[in-house]
Legacy VTK file of the C-alpha trace (Angstrom):
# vtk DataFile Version 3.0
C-alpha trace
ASCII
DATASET POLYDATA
POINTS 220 float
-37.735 7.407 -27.761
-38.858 5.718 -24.464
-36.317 3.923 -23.130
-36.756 0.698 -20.661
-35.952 0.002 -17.479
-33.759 -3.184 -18.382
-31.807 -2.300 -20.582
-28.753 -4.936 -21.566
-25.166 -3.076 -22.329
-25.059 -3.384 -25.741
-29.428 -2.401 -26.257
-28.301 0.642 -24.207
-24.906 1.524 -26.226
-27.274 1.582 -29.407
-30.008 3.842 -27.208
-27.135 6.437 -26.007
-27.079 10.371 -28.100
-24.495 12.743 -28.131
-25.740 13.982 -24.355
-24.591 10.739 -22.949
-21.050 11.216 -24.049
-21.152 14.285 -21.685
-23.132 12.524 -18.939
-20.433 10.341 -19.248
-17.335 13.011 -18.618
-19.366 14.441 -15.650
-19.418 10.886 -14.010
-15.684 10.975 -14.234
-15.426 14.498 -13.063
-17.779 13.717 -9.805
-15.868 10.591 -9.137
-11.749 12.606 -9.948
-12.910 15.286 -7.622
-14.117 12.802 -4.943
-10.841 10.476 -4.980
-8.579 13.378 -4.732
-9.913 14.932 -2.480
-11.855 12.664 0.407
-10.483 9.427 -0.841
-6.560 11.048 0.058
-7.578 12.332 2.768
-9.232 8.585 3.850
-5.771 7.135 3.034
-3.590 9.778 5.115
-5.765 8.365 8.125
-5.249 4.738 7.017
-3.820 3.537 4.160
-5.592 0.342 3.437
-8.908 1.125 4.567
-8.865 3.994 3.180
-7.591 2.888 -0.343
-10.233 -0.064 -0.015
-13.128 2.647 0.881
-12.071 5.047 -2.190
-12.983 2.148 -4.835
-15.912 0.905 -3.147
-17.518 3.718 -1.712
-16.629 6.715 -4.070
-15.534 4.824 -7.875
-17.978 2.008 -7.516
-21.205 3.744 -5.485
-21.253 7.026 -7.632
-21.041 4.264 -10.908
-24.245 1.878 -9.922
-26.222 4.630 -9.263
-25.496 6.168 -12.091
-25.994 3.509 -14.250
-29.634 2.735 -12.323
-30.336 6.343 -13.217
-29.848 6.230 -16.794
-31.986 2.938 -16.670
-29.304 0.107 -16.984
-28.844 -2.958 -14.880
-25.594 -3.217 -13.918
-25.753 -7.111 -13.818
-26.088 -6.952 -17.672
-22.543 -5.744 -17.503
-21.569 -9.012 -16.129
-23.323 -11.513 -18.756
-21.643 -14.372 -18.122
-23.389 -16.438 -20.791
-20.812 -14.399 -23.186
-17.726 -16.251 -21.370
-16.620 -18.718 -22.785
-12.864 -20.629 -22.774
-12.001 -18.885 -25.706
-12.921 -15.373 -24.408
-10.554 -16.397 -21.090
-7.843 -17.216 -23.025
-8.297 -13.869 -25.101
-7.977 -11.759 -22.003
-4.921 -14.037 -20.713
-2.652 -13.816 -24.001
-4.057 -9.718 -24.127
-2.636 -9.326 -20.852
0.241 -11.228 -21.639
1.052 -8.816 -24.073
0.367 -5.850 -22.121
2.711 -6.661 -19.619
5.076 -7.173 -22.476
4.348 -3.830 -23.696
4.643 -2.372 -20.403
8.401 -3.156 -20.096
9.270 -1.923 -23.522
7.881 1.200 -22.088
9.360 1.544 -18.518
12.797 0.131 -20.231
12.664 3.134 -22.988
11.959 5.726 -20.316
14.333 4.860 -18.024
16.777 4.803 -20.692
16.149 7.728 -22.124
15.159 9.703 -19.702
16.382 7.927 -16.955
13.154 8.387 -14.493
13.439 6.016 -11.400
10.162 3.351 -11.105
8.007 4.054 -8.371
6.979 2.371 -4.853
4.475 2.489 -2.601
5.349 2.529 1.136
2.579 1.056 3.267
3.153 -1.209 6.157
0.403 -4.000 4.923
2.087 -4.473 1.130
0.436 -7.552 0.706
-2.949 -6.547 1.718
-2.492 -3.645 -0.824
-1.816 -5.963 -3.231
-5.086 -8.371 -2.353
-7.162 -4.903 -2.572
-5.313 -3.879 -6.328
-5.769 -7.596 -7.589
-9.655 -8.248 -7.026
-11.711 -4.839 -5.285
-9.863 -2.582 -7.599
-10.233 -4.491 -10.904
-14.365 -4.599 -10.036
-14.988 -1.269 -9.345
-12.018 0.319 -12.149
-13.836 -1.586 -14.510
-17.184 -1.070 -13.428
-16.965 2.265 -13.674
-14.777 3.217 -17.172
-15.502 0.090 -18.943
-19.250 -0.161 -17.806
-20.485 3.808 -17.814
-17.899 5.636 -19.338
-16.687 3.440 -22.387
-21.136 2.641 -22.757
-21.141 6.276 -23.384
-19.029 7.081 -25.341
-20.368 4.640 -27.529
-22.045 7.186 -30.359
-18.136 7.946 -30.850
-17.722 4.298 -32.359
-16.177 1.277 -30.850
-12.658 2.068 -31.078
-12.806 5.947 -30.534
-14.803 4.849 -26.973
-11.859 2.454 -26.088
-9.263 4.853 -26.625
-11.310 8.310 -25.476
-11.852 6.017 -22.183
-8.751 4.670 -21.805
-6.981 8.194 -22.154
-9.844 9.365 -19.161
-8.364 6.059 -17.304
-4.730 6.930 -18.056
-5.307 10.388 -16.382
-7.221 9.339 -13.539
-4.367 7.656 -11.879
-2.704 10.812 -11.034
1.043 10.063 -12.418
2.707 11.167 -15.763
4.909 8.463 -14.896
2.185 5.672 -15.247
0.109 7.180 -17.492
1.747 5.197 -20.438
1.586 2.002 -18.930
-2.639 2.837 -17.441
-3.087 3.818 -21.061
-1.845 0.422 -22.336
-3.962 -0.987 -19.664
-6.751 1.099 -20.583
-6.718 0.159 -24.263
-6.690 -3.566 -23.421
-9.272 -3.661 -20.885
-11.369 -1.593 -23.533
-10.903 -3.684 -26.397
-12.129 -6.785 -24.250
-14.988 -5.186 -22.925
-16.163 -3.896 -26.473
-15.915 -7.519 -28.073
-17.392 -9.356 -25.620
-20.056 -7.635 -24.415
-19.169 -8.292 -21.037
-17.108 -6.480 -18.360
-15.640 -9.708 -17.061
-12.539 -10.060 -19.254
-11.724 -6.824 -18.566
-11.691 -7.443 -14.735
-9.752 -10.755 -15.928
-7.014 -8.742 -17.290
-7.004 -5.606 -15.436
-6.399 -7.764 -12.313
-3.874 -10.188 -13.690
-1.640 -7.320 -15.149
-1.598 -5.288 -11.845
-0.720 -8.199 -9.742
1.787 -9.154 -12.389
3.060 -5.762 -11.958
3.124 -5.377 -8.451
4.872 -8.305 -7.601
8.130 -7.045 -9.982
7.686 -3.615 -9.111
5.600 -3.361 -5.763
3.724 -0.488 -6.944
3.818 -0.081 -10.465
0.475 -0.465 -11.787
LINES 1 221
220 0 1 2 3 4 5 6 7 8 9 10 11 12 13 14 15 16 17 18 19 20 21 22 23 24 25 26 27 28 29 30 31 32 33 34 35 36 37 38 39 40 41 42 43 44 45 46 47 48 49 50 51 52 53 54 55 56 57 58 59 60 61 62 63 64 65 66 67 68 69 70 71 72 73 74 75 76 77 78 79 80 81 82 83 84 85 86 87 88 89 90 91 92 93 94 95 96 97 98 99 100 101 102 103 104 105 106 107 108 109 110 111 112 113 114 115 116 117 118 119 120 121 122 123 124 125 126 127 128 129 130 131 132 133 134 135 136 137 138 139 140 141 142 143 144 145 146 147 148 149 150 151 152 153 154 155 156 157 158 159 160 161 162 163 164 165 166 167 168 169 170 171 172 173 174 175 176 177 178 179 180 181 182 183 184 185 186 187 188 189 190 191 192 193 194 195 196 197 198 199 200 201 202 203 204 205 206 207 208 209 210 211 212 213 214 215 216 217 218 219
């Protein structure tokens, strides 16, 4: 089958074999390796910048191009003819409820296990915040909602959500979090899947981390 240039995200989803699942886990691979290992060492030199250069430059770069090479157009990702008020609201009350759910977490696993939250120390908290609450949501989303969870697609809607939001969950590095990424994960997921559109997703991912990191300063 010849596939096009221009492809929208859901033409592609219905294009992509069992290969692309695996195309799809060696994007996340590339990208892992990349953030742990120049993207630290970016931040050791300077925290913000170098936080700020790990989404753009290493999750978001390695994602477009990847996505021009498999012959999709990233913009179709963003089709905001599929937003509507009703699709806002969705990703509002979803994230509503994840932050909800995100509590009943922390609150069980501090009580039972009694595991102290964690902080981030950096002397620019607020620009930290800024970066979490609009560049991080973009690229995050860009690249496990727009490759990854595209796909994984052959695996069927809600075995892509949750295979991607488990790779998401992971990717942040902390067994501590990795509850409360995979909640995130799941929600971001669902949104993206229903809509079409990566834009809800980016809605809620950034409203539950600065939710978060204003109670916790460095929670999500």
């Amino acid at each position: 089958m010849r596939r096009s240039k221009n492809l929208s995200l859901a033409q592609f989803g219905r294009l992509v074999k069992g290969s692309a699942s695996l195309q799809g886990i060696g994007l996340y691979i590339i990208v892992m390796i990349a953030v742990y290992t120049i993207g630290l060492g970016l931040q050791k030199i300077n925290f913000i910048s170098g936080y700020l250069m790990t989404e753009v430059i290493l999750i978001a770069l390695p994602s477009l191009i990847f996505l021009k090479a498999v012959g999709i157009k990233p913009g179709c990702m963003f089709d905001i003819r599929r937003i509507n008020l009703r699709v806002i609201t969705k990703a509002f009350n979803l994230s509503l409820i994840g932050v909800l759910a995100i509590l009943v977490i922390l609150l069980a696993v501090n009580w039972t296990m009694h595991i102290p939250t964690e902080k981030f120390s950096t002397p620019n908290p607020w620009g930290f915040i800024l970066i979490s609450c609009t560049i991080t949501p973009l690229c995050e989303e860009l690249m496990f909602r727009g490759a990854i969870q595209t796909l994984f697609k052959n695996f069927g809607t809600w075995k892509s959500v949750t295979y991607t939001a488990i790779l998401f969950a992971f990717f942040h590095g902390s067994l501590i979090r990795l509850p409360t990424t995979f909640v995130i994960g799941l929600i971001c997921g669902h949104l993206a899947a229903s809509t079409k559109s990566i834009y809800p997703a980016i809605q809620a991912h950034a409203f539950i981390n600065l939710v978060l990191l204003l109670m916790w300063q460095g929670l999500a």
